[in-house]
KENUDO-6168 format. One line per 10 residues: their letters; for each residue x, y, z of N, C-alpha, C. Coordinates in steps of 0.2 Angstrom, whole numbers, plus 2048, in hexadecimal, padded with zeros to 3 digits. Last residue first. Example, Ala and Ser with C-alpha at 12.3 -4.5 7.8 and 13.67 -1.06 7.14 Angstrom:
2
SA> 840:7F5:823:844:7FB:824:840:800:827 | 842:7E4:827:83E:7EA:827:842:7F0:827
This chain:
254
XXXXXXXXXX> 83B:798:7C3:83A:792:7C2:837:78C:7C7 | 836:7AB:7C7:83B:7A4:7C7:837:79D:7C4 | 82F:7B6:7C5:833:7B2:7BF:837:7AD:7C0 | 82C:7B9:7D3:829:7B8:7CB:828:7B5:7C5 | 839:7B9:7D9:834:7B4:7DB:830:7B3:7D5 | 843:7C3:7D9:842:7C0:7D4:83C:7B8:7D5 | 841:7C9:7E6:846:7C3:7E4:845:7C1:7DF | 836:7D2:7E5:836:7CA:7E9:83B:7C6:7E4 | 82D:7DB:7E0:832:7DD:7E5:831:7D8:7E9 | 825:7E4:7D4:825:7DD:7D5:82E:7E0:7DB
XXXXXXXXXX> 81D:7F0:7CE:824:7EF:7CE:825:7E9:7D4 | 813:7F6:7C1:814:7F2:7C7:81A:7EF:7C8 | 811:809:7BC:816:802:7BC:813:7FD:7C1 | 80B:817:7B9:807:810:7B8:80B:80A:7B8 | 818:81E:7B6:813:81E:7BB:810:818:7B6 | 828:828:7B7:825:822:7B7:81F:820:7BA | 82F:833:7B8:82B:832:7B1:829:82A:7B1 | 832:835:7C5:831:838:7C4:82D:838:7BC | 83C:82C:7CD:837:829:7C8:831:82E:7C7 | 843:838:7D2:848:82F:7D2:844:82D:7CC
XXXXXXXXXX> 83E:83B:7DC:83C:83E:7D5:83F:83A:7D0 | 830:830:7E6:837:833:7E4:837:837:7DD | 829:827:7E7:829:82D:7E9:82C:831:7E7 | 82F:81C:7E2:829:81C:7DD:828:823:7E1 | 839:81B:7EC:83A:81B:7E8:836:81F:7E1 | 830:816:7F7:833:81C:7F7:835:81D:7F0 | 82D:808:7F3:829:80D:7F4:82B:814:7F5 | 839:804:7F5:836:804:7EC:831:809:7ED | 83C:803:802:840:805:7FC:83D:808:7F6 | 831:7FB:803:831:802:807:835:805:804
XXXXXXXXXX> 835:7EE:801:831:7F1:7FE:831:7FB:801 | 841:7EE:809:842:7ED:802:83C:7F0:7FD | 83B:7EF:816:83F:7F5:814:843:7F4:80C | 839:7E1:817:833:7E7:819:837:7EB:814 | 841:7D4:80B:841:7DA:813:83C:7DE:811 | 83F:7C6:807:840:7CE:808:841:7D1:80D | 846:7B6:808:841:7BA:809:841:7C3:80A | 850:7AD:7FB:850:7AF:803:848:7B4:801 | 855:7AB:7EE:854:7A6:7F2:854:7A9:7FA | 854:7B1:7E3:859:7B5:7E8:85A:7B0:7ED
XXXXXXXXXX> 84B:7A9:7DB:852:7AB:7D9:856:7AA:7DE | 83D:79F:7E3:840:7A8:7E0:848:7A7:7E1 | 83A:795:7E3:83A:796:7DC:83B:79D:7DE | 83D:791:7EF:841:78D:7E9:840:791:7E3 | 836:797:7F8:83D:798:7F8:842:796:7F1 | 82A:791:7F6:82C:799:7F5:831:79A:7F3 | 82B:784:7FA:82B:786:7F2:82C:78E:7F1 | 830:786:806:833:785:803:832:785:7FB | 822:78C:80B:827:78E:80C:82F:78D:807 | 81A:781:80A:818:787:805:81F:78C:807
XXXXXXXXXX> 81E:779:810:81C:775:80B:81F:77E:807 | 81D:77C:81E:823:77C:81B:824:779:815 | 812:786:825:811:784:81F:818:782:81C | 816:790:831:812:78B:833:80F:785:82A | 81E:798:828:822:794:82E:81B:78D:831 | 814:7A0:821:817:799:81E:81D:796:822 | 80D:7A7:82A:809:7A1:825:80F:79C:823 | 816:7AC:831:814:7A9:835:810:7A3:82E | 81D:7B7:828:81F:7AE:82E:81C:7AB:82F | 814:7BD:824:816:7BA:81F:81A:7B2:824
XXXXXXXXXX> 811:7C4:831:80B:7C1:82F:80C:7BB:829 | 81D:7C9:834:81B:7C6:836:815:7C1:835 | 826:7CA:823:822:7CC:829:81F:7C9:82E | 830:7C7:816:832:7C6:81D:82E:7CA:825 | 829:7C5:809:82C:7C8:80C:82D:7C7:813 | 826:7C1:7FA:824:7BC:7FE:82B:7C0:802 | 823:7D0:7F1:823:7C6:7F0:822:7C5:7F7 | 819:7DD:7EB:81F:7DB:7EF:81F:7D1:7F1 | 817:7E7:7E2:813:7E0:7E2:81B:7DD:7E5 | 814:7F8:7E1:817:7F6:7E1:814:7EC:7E3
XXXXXXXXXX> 80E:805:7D5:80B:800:7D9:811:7FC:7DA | 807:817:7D1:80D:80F:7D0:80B:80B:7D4 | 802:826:7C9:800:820:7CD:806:818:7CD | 807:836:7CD:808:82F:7CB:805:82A:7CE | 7FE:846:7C8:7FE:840:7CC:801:83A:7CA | 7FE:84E:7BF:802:850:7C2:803:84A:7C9 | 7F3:84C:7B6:7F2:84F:7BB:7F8:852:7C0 | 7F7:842:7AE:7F7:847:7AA:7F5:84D:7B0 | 7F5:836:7B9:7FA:83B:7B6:7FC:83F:7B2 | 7E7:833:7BA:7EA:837:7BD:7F0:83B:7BA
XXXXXXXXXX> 7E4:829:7AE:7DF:830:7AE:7E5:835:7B4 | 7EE:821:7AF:7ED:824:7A7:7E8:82B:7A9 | 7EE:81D:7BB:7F4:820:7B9:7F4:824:7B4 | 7E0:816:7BD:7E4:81C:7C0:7E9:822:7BE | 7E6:80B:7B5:7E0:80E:7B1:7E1:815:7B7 | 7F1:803:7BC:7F1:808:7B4:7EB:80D:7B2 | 7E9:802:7C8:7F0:806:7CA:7EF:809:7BF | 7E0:7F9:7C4:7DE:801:7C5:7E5:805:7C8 | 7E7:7F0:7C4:7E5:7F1:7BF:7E2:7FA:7BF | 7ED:7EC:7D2:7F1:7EC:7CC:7EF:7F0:7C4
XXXXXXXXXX> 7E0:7EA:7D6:7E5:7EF:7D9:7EA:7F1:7D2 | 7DD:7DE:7CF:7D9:7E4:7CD:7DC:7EA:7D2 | 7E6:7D6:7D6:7E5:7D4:7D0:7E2:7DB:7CD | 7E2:7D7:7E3:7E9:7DA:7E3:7E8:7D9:7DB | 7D4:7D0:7E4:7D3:7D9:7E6:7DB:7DB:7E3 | 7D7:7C4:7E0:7D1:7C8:7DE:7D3:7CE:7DD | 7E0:7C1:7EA:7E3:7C0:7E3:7DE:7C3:7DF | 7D7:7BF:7F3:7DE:7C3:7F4:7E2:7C4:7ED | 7D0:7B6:7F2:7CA:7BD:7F2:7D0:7C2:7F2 | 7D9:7AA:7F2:7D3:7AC:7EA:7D1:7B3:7EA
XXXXXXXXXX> 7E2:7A3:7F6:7E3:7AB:7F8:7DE:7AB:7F2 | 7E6:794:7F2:7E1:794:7FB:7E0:79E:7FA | 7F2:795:7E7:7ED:794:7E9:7EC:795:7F2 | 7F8:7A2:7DC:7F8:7A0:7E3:7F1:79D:7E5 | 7FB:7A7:7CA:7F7:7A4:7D0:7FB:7A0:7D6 | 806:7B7:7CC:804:7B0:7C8:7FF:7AC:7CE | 803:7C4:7CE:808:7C3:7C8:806:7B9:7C6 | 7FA:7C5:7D8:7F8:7CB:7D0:7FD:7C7:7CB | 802:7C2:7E5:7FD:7BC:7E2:7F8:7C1:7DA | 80B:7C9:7E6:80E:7C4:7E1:808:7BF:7DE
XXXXXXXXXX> 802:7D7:7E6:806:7D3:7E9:809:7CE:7E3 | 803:7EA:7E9:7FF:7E4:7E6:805:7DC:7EA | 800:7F8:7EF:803:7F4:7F0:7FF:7EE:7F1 | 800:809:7E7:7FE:802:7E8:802:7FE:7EB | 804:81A:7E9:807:814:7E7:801:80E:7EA | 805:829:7E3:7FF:824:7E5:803:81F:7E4 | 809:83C:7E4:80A:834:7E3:806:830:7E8 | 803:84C:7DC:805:846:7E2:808:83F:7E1 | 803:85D:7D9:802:854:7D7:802:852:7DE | 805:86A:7DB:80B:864:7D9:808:85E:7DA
XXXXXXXXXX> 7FA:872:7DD:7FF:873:7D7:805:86D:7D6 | 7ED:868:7E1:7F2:869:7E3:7F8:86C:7DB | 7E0:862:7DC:7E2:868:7DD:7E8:869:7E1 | 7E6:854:7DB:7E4:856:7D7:7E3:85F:7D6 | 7E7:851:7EA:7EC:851:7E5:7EC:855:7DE | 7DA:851:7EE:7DD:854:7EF:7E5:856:7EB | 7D7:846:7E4:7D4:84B:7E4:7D6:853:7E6 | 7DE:83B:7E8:7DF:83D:7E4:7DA:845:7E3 | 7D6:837:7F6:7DB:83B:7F7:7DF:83E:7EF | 7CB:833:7EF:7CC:839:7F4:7CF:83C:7F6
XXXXXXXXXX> 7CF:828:7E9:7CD:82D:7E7:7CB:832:7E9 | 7D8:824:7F4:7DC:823:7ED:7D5:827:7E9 | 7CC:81D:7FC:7D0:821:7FF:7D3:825:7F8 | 7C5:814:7F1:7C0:81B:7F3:7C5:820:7F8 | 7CE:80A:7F0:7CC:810:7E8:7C8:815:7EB | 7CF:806:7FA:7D5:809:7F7:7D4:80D:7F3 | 7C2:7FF:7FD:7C7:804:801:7CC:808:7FF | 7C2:7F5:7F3:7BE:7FC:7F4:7C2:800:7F8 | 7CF:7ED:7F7:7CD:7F0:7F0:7CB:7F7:7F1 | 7D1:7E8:804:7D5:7EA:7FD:7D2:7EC:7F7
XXXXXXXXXX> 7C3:7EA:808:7C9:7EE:80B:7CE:7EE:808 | 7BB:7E1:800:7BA:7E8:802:7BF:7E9:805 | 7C0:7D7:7FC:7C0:7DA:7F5:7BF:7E3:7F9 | 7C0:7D1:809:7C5:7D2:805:7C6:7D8:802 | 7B1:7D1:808:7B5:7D3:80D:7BC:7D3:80C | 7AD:7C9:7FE:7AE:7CF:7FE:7B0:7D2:800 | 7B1:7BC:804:7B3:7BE:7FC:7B4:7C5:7FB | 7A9:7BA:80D:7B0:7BC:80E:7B5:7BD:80A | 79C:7B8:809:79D:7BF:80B:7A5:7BF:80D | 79E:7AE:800:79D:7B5:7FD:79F:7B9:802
XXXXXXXXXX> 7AB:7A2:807:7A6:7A5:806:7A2:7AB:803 | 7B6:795:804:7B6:7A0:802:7AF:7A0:802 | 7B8:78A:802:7B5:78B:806:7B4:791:807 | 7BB:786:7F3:7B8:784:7F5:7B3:787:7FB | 7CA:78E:7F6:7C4:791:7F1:7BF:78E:7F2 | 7CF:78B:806:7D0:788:800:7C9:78B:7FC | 7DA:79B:80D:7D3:796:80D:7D2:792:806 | 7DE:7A7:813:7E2:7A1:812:7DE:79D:811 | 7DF:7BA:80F:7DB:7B4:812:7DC:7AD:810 | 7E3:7C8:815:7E2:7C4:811:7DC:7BE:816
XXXXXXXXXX> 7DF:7DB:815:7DF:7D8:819:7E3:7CF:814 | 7EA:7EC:814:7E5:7E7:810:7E3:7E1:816 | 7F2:7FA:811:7ED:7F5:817:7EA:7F2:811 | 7F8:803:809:7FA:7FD:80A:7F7:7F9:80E | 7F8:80D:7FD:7F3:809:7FE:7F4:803:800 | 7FF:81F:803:802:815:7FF:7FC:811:804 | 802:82E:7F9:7FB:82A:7FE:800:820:7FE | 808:83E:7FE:807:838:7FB:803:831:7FD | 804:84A:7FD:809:84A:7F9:809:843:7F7 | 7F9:857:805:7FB:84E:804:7FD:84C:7FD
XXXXXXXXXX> 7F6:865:80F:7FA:85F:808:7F9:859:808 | 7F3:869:81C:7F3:86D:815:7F6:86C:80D | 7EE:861:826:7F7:861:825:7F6:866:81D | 7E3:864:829:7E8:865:82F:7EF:864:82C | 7DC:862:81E:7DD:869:821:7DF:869:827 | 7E1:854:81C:7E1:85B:817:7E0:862:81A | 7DB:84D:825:7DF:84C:824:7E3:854:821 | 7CA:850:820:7CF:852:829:7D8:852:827 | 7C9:849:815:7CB:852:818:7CC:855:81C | 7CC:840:819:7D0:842:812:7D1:849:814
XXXXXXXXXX> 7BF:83B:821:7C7:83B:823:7CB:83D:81F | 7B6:83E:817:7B6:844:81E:7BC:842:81F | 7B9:832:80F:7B9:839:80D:7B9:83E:811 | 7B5:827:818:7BC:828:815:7BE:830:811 | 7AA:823:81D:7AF:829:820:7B6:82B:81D | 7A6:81A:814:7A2:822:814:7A4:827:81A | 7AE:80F:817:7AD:813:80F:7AB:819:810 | 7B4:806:820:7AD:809:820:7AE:810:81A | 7C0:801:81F:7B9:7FB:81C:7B4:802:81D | 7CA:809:825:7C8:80B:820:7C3:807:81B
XXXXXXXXXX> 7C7:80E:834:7C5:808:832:7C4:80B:82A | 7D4:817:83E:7CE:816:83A:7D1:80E:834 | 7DE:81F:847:7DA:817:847:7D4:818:845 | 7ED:829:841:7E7:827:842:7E1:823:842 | 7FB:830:847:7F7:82A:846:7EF:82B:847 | 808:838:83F:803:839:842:7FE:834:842 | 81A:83A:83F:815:835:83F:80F:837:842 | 823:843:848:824:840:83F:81F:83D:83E | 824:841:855:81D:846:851:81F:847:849 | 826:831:856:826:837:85A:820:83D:853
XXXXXXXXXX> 82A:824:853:82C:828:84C:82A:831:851 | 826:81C:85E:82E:819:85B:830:820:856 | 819:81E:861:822:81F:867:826:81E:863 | 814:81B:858:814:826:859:81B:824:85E | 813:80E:855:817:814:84F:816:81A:853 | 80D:80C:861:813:80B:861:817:80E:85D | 803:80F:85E:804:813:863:80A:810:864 | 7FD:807:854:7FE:80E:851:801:812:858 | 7FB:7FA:859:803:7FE:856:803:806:852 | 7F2:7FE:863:7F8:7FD:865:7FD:7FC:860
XXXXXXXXXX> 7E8:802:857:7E9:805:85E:7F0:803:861 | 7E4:7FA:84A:7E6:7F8:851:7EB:7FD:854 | 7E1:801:83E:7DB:800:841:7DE:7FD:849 | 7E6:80F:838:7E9:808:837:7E3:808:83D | 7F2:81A:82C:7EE:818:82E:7EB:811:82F | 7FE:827:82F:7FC:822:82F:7F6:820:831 | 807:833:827:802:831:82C:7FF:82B:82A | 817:83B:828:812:836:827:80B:834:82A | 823:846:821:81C:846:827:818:840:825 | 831:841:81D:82B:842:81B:826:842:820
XXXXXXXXXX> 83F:841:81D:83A:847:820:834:848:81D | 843:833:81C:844:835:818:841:83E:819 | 83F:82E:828:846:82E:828:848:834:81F | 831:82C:824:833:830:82A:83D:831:82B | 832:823:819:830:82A:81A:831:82F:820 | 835:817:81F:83B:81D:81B:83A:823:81A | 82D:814:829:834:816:82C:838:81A:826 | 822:814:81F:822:819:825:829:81B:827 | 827:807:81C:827:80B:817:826:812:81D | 827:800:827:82C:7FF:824:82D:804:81F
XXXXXXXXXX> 816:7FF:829:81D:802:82E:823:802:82C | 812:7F7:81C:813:7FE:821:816:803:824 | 819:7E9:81F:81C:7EF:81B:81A:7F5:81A | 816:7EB:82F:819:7E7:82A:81C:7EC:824 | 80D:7F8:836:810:7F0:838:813:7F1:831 | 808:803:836:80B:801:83D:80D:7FD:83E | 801:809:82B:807:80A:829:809:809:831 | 7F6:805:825:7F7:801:825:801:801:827 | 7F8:813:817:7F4:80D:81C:7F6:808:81E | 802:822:819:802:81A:818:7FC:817:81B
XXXXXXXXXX> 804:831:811:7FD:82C:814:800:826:813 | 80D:840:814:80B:839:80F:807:834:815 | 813:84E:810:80F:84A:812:80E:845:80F | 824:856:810:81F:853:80A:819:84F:810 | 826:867:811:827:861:813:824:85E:810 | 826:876:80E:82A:870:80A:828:869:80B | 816:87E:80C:81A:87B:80E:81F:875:80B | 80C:882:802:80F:888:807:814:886:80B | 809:883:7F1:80B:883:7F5:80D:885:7FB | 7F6:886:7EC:7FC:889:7EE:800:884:7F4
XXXX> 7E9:87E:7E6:7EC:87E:7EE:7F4:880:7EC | 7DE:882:7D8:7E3:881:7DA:7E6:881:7E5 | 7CD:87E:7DF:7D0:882:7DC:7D8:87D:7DE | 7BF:873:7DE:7C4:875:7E3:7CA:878:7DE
């Protein structure tokens, strides 16, 4: 694939998983910020709610990124309808709340597959486009707090975000001589629906959250989204291979 000439200012970018939670939150600054976003996501009703809410700043598309062998056709649909991809954020993942005893193989992988594989086979197709692009692109991860210290009952989530973190540097070493950065962002214990609901139903595990991050409170969607723009940005124009933790000082507390 030959160099791809400039022909437009606007910047394109790919969120997965970009309808809900921190997704959706990262979409919002892209969209405010005039980035063309397009999102991707498997549930039909929030991806018809981002197109009401963001209008034709948003394109949606319902695909299952578990199925690996469409990931490369839809790279290139994508591409020669929007004539760029500026930037990708690896943020669909699924989890899973089960005692290590009871984690089955196949749900092991089932994890491992939609945070993991699915990330490295988008993230190298769409790096490719990137790659014949006179100006690069940015790649951002999104790991967790379960990469920085052990959480028990999350083993297949702490698995795939653990090697997310890793192949964010080993990416970063081979891409950014390219013109591509690779960063990762590892957000704590955030204030989303899915994060309510586990630990309002768990006030055990709630309260040790609480106690040992610094800030003493839960994030916001839009604190992560921050940071993910940010790593967009020219702002961190000489930073690539980092993980940038974004939880009250959750990591490091006592």
């Amino acid at each position: 694939m030959g160099k791809i000439m400039k022909e437009v200012h606007q910047k394109i970018a790919i969120v997965t998983g970009g309808a809900s939670g921190l997704g959706l939150a990262t979409t919002r600054k892209f969209v405010e910020a005039g980035i063309k976003t397009i999102i991707i996501g498997r549930d039909s009703d929030k991806l018809l709610k981002a197109k009401e809410e963001f209008g034709n700043q948003v394109h949606c598309i319902g695909f299952d990124l578990g199925e690996l062998s469409g990931i490369p056709p839809l790279v290139d649909t994508i591409y020669r309808q929007f004539g760029r991809i500026d930037i990708l954020v690896n943020n669909a993942g699924i989890n899973q709340k089960k005692d290590l005893f009871e984690v089955t193989d196949e749900e092991f992988i089932q994890v491992i597959h939609t945070n993991l594989c699915s990330v490295f086979s988008l993230t190298r197709e769409v790096a490719k486009i990137m790659k014949a692009q006179a100006w690069g692109g940015n790649i951002i991860m999104v790991s967790s707090m379960a990469a920085k210290y052990g959480i028990p009952k999350v083993i297949a989530y702490t698995a795939a975000k653990s090697a997310i973190e890793g192949i964010t540097k080993a990416m970063a070493v081979e891409l950014s001589p390219l013109g591509i950065r690779v960063n990762c962002v590892a957000p704590g214990f955030i204030r989303t629906d899915m994060s309510a609901a586990a630990l309002n139903n768990d006030p055990e595990r709630k309260q040790k959250v609480l106690g040992r991050t610094p800030m003493g409170k839960l994030g916001d969607p839009c604190d992560v989204a921050e940071a993910i723009y940010y790593f967009t940005s020219d702002g961190a124009k000489y930073i690539t291979g980092t993980s940038l933790a974004i939880d009250g000082g959750n990591s490091i507390g006592f």
